[in-house]
C-alpha positions in Angstrom: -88.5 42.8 50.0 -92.0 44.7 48.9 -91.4 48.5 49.3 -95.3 50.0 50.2 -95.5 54.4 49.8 -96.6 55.3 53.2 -97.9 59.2 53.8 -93.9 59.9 55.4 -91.7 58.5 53.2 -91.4 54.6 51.8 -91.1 51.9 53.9 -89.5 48.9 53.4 -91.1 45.3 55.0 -89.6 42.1 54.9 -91.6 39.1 54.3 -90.2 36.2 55.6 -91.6 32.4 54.9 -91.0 30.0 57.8 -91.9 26.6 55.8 -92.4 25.6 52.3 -94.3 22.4 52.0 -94.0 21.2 47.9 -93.8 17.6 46.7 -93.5 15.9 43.4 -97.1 14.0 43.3 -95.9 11.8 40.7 -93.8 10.8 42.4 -95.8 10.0 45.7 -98.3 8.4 43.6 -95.4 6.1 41.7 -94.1 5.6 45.7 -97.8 3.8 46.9 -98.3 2.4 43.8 -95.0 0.2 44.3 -95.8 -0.1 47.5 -99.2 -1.3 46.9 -97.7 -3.6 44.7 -95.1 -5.0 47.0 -97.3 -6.1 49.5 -99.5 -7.8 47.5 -96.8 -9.5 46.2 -95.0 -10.7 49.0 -96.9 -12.9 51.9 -94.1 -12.0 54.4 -94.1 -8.4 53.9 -97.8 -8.4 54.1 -97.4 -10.2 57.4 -94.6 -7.3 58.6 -96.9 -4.6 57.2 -100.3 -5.9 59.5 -97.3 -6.3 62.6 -96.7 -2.9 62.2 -99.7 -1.1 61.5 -101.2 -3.5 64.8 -98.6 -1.9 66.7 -99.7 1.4 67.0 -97.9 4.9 66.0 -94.5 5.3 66.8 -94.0 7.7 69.4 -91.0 9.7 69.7 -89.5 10.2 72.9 -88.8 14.5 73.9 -85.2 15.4 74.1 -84.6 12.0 71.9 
């Protein structure tokens, strides 16, 4: 709560935060880097990965 001096009195406002979007970006970059790693790796995950990114975005129904 910030309290600002108005010309009547004080007034007090609220300050409200809706979303907060932080991440650890060590540990995103450690996440792709194994991932990276894993499909070069593996022939059959490789082959699942391509299925899946050929596929398209997955689409969510509304109401699902």
């Amino acid at each position: 709560m910030a309290v600002l001096e108005g010309g009547d009195g004080l007034a007090k406002v609220w300050k409200t935060v809706l979303a907060r979007f932080v991440h650890n970006d060590r540990l995103v970059d450690a996440l792709h880097q194994r991932a990276f790693c894993a499909l070069r790796a593996s022939p059959g995950l490789r082959v699942n990965g391509h299925r899946l990114r050929d596929r398209g975005p997955v689409r969510v129904r509304p109401g699902a």
